[in-house]
N, C-alpha and C positions, 0 to 999 in steps of 0.2 A: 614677808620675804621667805621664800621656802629655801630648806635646807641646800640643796645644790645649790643654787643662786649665791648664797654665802658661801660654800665652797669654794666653787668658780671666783668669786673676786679674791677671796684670798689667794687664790693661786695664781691671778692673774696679780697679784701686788706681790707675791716672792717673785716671779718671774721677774718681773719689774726691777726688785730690788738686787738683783743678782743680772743687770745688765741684758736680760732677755729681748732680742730683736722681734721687727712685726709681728708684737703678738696680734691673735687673731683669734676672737671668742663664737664659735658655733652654738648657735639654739639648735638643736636638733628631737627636742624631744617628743615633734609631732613628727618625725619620720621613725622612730626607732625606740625599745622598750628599755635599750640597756642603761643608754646616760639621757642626763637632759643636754647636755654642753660638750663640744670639743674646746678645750685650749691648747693653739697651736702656735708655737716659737722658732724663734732660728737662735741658733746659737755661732759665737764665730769659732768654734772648734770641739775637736771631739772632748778636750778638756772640759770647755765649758759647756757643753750637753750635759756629761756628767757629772757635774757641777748640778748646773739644774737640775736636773732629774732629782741627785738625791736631798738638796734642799725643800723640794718641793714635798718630796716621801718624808723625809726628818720633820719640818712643818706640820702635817694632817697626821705625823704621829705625837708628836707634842700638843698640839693643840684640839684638837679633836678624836684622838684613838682610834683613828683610821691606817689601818695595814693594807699592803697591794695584794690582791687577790695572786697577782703574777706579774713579773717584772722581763719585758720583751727584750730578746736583744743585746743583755749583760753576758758581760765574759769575766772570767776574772784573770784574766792576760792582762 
């Protein structure tokens, strides 16, 4: 199993576990050189968007020492 591949499902079991709506896993890595996977969610508020988001970031940085190259979007309003 290659590394993203365990990525991708770990993220896809926080999403999960943090009440995350239709998630939705994209293979994309015969289109594009950047990722191999989209994971796509709904959340039911802005609350819990950023909820997810940062359990998602806190996760890949406890478990794997993974930091976000750039984080889209954040205010800190």
């Amino acid at each position: 199993m290659s590394d993203s591949k365990i990525l991708m499902e770990e993220i896809v079991k926080i999403a999960d576990s943090k009440k995350a709506r239709d998630i939705v896993v994209l293979q994309v890595d015969d289109k594009t050189t950047l990722t191999d996977y989209f994971v796509i969610m709904t959340g039911t508020s802005t609350t819990h968007l950023r909820a997810l988001a940062d359990e998602v970031e806190f996760q890949m940085k406890e478990k794997f020492g993974i930091y976000p190259h750039h984080v889209e979007g954040v205010s800190s309003t």
